[in-house]
N, C-alpha and C positions, 0 to 999 in steps of 0.2 A: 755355879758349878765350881766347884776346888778340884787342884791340879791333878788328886789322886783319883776321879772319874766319879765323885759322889755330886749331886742335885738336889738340893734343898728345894721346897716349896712351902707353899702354908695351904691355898685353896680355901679360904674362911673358915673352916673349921676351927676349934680351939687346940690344932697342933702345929708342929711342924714334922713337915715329912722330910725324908731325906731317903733318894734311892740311888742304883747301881747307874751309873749312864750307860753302861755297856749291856745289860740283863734285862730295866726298867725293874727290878725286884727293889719293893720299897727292903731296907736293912734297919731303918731305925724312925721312930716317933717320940717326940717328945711334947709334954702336953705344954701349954700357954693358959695363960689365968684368963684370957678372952678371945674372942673368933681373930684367925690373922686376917691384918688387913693393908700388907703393904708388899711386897718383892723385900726375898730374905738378902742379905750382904755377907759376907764373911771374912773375916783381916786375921791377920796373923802380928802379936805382937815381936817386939824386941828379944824376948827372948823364945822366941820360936813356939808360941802356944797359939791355936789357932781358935776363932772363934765364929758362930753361925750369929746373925742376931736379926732380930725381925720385929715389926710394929705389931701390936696386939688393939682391938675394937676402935673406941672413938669417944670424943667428950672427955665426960668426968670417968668414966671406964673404960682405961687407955692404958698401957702401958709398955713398955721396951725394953723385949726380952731376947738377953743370950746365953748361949747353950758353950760352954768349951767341949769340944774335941777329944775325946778321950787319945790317949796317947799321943798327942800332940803338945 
């Protein structure tokens, strides 16, 4: 969850969800090259730009994907 009240998730599907915490109204998805498969993280760099990022499938179809924040 990031400080401005939004909740990322993945749920295995090939997205990442991110909703309102105060609504539950998902507001954005973004697709993933494979089903997610880990709990998303999100940090904010040095210069104040914030980022979601989250583990994709398994194996040799694997991969570790982030999203920046728009106006962030």
């Amino acid at each position: 969850m990031t400080r401005g009240g939004l909740v990322f998730l993945g749920g295995g599907e090939p997205y990442l969800y991110g909703f309102d915490k105060a609504t539950g109204a998902e507001l954005w998805r973004g697709a993933t090259p494979y089903p997610t498969s880990a709990n998303p993280m999100t940090y904010r760099t040095r210069s104040g730009r914030q980022f979601v990022l989250i583990a994709t499938g398994g194996g040799t179809d694997a991969a570790l994907v982030a999203f920046a924040r728009s106006g962030s």
